[in-house]
C-alpha positions in Angstrom: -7.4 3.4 -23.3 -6.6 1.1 -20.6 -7.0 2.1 -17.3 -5.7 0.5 -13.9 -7.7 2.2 -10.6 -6.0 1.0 -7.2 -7.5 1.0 -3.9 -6.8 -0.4 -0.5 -3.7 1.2 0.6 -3.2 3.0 4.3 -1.9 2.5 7.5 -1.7 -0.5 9.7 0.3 -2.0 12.8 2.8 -4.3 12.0 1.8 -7.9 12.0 -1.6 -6.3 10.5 -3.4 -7.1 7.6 -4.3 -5.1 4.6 -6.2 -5.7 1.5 -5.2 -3.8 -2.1 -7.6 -4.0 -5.0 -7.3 -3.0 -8.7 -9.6 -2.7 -11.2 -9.1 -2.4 -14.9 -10.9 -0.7 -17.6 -11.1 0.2 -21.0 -10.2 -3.6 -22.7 -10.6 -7.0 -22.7 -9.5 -8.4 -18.9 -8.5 -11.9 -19.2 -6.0 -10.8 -22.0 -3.9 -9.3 -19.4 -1.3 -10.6 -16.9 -1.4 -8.8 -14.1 0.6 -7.9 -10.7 1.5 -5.9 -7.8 4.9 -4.2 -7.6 5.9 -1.9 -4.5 8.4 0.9 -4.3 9.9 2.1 -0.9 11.1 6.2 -0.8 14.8 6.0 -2.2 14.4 2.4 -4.2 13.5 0.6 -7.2 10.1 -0.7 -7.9 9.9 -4.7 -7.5 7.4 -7.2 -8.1 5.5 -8.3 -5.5 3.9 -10.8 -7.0 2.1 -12.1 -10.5 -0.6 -13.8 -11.6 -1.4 -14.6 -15.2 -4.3 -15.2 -17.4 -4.2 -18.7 -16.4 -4.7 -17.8 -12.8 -0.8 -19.1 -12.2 0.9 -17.5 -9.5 4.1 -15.9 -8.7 5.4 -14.7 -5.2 8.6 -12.5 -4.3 10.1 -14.5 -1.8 9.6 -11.9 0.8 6.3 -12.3 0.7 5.6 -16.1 0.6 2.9 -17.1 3.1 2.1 -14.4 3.7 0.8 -12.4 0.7 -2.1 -13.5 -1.3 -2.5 -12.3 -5.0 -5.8 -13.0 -6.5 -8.0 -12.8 -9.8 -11.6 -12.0 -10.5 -12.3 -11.8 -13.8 -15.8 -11.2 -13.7 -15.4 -8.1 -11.3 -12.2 -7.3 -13.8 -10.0 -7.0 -10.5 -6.9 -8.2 -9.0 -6.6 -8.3 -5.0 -3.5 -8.6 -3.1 -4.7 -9.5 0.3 -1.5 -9.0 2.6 -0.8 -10.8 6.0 1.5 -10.4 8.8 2.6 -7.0 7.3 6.2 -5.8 8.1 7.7 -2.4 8.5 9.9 -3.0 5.2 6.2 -3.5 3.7 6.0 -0.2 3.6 6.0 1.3 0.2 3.5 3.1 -2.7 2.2 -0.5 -4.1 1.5 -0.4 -8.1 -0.7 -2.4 -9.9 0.6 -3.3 -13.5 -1.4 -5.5 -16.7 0.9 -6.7 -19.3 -1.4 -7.6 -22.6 -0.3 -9.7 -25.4 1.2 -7.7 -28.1 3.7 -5.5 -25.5 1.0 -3.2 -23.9 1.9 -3.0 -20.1 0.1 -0.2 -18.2 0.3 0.8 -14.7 -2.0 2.4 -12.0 -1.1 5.8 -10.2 -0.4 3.8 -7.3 -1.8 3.4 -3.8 0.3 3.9 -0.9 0.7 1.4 2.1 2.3 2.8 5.5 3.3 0.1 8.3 3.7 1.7 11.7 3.0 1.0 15.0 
């Protein structure tokens, strides 16, 4: 059973910085794609950004320069490390591996409040 544990989440300033980590159990690592998504109260979930099993990365615009998404795959764990955070940051972020053969799983979920 595949298991995704997030950690990380809680509340900073805006214009902070905040670092979300997610470690995965119960398979092979390096199989999976992985990425962060993020939904607000009231919206759909969306990607934040991807990275794959060849370490190639993908950004949601709104986070270009700004958010870092990262790969260990030693420590089995993805890092999103998050700069210049914005209000509409705000959100339950969601870590999420997609495997080979259609598996995708997905964390409980760690929650990220941006407030002054």
């Amino acid at each position: 059973q595949v298991q995704l544990v997030e950690s990380g989440g809680g509340l900073v300033q805006p214009g902070g910085s905040l670092g979300l980590s997610c470690t995965v159990s119960g398979d092979t690592f390096t199989i999976y794609n992985m990425g962060w998504y993020r939904q607000a109260p009231g919206k759909e979930r969306d990607v934040v950004a991807t990275i794959d099993i060849s370490g190639n990365l993908v950004d949601d615009d709104s986070v270009k320069g700004r958010f870092t998404l990262s790969r260990d795959n030693t420590r089995r764990t993805v890092f999103l490390q998050m700069n210049n955070l914005k209000p509409e940051a705000a959100a339950v972020y969601f870590c999420d591996a997609e495997g080979p053969y259609g598996g995708q799983y997905w964390g409980k979920g760690t929650e990220v409040t941006v407030s002054p």
